[in-house]
C-alpha positions as CSV (number, residue, x, y, z in Angstrom):
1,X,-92.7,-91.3,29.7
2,X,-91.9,-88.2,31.7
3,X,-92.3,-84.6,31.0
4,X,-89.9,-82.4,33.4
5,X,-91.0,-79.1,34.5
6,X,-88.1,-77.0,35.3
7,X,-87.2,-73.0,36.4
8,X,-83.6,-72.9,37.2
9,X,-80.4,-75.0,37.2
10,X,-82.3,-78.6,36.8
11,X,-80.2,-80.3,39.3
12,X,-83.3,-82.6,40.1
13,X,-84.0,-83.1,36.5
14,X,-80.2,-84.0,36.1
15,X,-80.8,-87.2,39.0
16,X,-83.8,-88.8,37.2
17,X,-81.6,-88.7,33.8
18,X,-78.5,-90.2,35.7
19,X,-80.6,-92.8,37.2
20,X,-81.7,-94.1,33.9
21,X,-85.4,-92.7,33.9
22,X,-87.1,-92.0,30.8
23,X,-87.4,-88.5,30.6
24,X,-88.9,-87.4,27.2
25,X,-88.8,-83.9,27.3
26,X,-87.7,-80.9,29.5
27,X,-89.9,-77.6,29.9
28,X,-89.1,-74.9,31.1
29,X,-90.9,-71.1,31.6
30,X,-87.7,-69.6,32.2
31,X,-86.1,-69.5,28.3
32,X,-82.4,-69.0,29.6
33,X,-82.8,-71.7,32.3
34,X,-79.8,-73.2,32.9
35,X,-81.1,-76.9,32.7
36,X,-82.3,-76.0,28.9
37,X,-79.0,-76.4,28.1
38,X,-78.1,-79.4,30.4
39,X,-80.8,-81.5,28.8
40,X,-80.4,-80.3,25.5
41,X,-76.9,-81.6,26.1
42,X,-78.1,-85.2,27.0
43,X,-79.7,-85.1,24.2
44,X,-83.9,-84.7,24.9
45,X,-85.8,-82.5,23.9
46,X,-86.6,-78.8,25.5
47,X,-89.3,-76.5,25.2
48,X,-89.8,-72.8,26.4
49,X,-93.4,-71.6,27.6
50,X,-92.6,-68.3,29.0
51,X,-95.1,-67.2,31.1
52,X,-94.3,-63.7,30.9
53,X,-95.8,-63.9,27.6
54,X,-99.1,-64.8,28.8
55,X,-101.9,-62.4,30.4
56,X,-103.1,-64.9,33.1
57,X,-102.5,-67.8,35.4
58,X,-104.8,-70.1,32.9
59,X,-103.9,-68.8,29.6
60,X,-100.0,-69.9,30.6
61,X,-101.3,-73.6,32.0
62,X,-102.8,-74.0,28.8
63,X,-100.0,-73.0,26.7
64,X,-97.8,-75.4,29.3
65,X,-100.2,-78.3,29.2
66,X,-100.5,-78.5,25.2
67,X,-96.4,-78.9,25.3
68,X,-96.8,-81.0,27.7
69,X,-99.7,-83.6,26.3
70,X,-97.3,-83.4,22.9
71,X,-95.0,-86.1,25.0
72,X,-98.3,-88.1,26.1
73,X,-96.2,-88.7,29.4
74,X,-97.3,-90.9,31.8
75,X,-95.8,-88.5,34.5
76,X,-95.3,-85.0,34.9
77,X,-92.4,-84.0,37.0
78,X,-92.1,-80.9,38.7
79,X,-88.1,-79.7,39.6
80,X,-87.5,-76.6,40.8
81,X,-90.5,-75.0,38.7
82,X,-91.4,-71.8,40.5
83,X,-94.9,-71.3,39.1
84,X,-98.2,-71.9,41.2
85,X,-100.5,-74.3,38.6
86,X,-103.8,-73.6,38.5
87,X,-106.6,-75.9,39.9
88,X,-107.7,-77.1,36.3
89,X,-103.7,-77.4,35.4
90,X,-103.4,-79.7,38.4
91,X,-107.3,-81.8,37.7
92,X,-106.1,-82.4,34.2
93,X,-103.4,-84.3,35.5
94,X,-104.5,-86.0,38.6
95,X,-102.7,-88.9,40.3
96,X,-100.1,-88.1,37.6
97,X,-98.2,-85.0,39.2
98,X,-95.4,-85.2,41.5
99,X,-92.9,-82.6,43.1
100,X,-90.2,-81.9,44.7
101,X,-90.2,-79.6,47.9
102,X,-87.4,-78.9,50.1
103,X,-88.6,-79.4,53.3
104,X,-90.7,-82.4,55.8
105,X,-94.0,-81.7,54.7
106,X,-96.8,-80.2,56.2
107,X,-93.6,-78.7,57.6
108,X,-92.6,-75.0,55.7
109,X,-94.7,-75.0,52.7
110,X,-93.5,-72.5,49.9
111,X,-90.4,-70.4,49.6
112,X,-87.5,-70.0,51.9
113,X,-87.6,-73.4,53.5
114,X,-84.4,-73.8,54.7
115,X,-84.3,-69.8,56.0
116,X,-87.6,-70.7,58.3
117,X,-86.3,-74.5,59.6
118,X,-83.2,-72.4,61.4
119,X,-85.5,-69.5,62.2
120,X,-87.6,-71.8,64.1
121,X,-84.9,-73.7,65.7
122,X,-85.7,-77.0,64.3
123,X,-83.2,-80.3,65.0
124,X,-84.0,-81.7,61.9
125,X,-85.0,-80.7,58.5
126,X,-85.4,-82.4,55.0
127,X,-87.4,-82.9,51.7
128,X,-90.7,-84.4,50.7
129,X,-91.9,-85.9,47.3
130,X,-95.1,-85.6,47.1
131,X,-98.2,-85.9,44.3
132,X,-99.5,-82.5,43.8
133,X,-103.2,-81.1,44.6
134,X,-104.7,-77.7,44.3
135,X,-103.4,-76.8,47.8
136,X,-99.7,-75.5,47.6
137,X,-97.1,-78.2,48.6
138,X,-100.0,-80.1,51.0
139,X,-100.1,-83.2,48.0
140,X,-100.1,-86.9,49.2
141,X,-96.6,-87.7,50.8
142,X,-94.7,-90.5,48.4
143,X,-91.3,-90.4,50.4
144,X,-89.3,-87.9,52.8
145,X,-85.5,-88.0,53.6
146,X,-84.5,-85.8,57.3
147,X,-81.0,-84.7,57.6
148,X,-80.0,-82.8,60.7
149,X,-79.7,-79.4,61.5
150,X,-76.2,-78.5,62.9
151,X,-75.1,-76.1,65.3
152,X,-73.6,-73.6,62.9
153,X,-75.6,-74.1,59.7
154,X,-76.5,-71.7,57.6
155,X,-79.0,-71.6,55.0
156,X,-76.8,-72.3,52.7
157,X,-75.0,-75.3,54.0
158,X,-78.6,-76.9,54.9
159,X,-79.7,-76.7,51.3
160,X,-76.7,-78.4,49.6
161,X,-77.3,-81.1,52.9
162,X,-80.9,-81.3,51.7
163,X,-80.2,-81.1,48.1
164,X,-78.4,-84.5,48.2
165,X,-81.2,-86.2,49.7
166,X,-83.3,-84.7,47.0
167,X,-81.3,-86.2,44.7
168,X,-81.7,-89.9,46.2
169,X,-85.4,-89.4,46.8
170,X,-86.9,-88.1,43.8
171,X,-85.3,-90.8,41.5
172,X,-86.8,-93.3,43.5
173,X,-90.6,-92.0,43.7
174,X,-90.4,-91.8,40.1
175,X,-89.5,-95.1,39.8
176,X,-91.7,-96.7,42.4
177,X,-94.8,-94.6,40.2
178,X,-93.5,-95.8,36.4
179,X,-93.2,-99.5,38.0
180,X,-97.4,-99.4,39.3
181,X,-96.2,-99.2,42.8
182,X,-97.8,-96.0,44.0
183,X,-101.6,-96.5,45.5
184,X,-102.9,-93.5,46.8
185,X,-106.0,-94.1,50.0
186,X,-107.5,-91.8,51.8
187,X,-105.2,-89.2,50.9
188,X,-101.5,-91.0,52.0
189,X,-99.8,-93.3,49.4
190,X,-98.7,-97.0,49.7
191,X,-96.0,-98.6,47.9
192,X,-97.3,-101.7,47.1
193,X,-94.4,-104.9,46.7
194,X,-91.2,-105.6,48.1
195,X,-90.5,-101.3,48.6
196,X,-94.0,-101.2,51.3
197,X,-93.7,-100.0,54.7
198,X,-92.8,-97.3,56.7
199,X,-88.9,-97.2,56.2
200,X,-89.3,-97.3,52.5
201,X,-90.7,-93.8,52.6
202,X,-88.4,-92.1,55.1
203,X,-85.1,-92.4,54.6
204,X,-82.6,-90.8,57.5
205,X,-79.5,-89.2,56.7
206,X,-76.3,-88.7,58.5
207,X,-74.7,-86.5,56.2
């Protein structure tokens, strides 16, 4: 039911299989991407697109998107891919794209997230899941965890305090989408049932 788009170590990809979601296949454009090997090793199945291989932008999303409708997934999954999708990449698969970003949303869009929060002195930082549109990492919100900055942090020690929360927050969006409970108005997203209102999208860490 979900296609996971990775770059890198797949540690986000790694929470949606330990919470029990069904992941049918793992793609990656990075062919020695360290989560190949992790999903490989649970046993679904991986794919390479490299887009170094590819003269532009488009001709990659195409490659990527006939792997992708192979699965006929009802979601695709962004975790930790590192490639900026096209506007017809992200049309073909409206209302049916979700990401992971490491920061509060419309807070530090794009690289270096956790560099910029302590550059710009902020008290608290966190991550945001959110469906994805043609603008970069400005998507309707699904859910948000904030964990605190501390005196002393580096950028370092703020991303393994964010990636936790990533790991709790991620699993759940999914979820909430494969179970129907995701409506998106106006631009912001309800969860409809027993999950809807404010606290079940923010969820505040102490760690």
């Amino acid at each position: 039911m979900i296609v996971v788009l990775i770059s890198g170590r797949g540690s986000n990809m790694l929470a949606l299989l330990d919470a029990g979601l069904p992941v049918s296949a793992v793609i990656s454009n990075v062919p020695d991407a360290k989560g190949l090997d992790l999903a490989a090793s649970k046993g679904v199945p991986t794919r390479v697109v490299d887009h170094k291989r590819f003269p532009t932008r488009e001709a990659f999303d195409a490659a990527l998107a006939a792997e992708i409708d192979a699965f006929r997934p009802r979601l695709v999954a962004l975790a930790g891919f590192m490639r900026v999708l096209t506007p017809g990449f992200v049309a073909r698969y409206d209302g049916r794209l979700m990401n992971i970003h490491p920061s509060l949303l419309p807070q530090f869009p794009g690289l270096h997230t956790h560099e910029r929060a302590l550059r710009a002195g902020a008290k608290e930082h966190g991550c945001t899941v959110h469906f994805v549109t043609a603008e970069l990492d400005h998507g309707p919100i699904v859910i948000q965890a904030r964990v605190p900055v501390r005196a002393g942090d580096t950028a370092e020690t703020l991303a393994a305090r964010v990636l936790r929360q990533e790991h709790v927050i991620y699993p759940r969006a999914v979820r909430w989408f494969l179970q129907d409970q995701l409506v998106i108005e106006r631009g912001a997203v309800r969860v409809k049932g027993e999950e809807a209102g404010k606290d079940a999208q923010m969820v505040v860490a102490a760690d």
